[in-house]
C-alpha positions, 0 to 999 in steps of 0.5 A: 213887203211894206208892212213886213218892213214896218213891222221889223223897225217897229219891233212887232212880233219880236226883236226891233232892227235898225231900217238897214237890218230891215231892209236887208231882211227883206231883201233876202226874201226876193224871189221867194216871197218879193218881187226883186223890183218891188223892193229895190223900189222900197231900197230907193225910197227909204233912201231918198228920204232919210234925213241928212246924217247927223253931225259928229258931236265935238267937245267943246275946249274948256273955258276959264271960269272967273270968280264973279263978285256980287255984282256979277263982274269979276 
C-alpha cells in the first residue's frame, strides 16, 4: 500500500498526483486490495508530517525611487 502510494506521487508507470490524489486512490482500494486501518494509518501519518502550510505571497506597496547623484545620496 506504501509503495503503491509512492509510486502515484512519484509518477512511476504514469501520471504524477499531488499526495491527496494519492491518498485518495488509495484509499479507494480499501476492501478490495488494502486493509481500511492500514490506510487510515498511512492518512494519519502523511498528515502529521506535512510541513506548515505556506504563507500567501503579498505584494509588497511600491516604493518611491530617488535619483541618486554620484555619491549614491540624493
Amino acid at each position: 500500500m506504501a509503495e503503491t502510494y509512492e509510486a502515484l506521487t512519484a509518477g512511476r508507470g504514469g501520471e504524477r498526483c499531488a499526495p491527496a490524489e494519492a491518498l485518495k486512490r488509495v484509499t479507494e482500494k480499501v476492501g478490495t486490495e488494502f486493509d481500511g486501518a492500514l490506510v487510515d494509518a498511512l492518512g494519519r501519518s502523511i498528515r502529521d508530517s506535512s510541513p506548515e502550510p505556506a504563507l500567501p505571497s503579498v505584494a509588497l506597496p511600491a516604493v518611491a525611487t530617488a535619483s541618486y547623484g554620484a555619491r549614491g545620496w540624493p
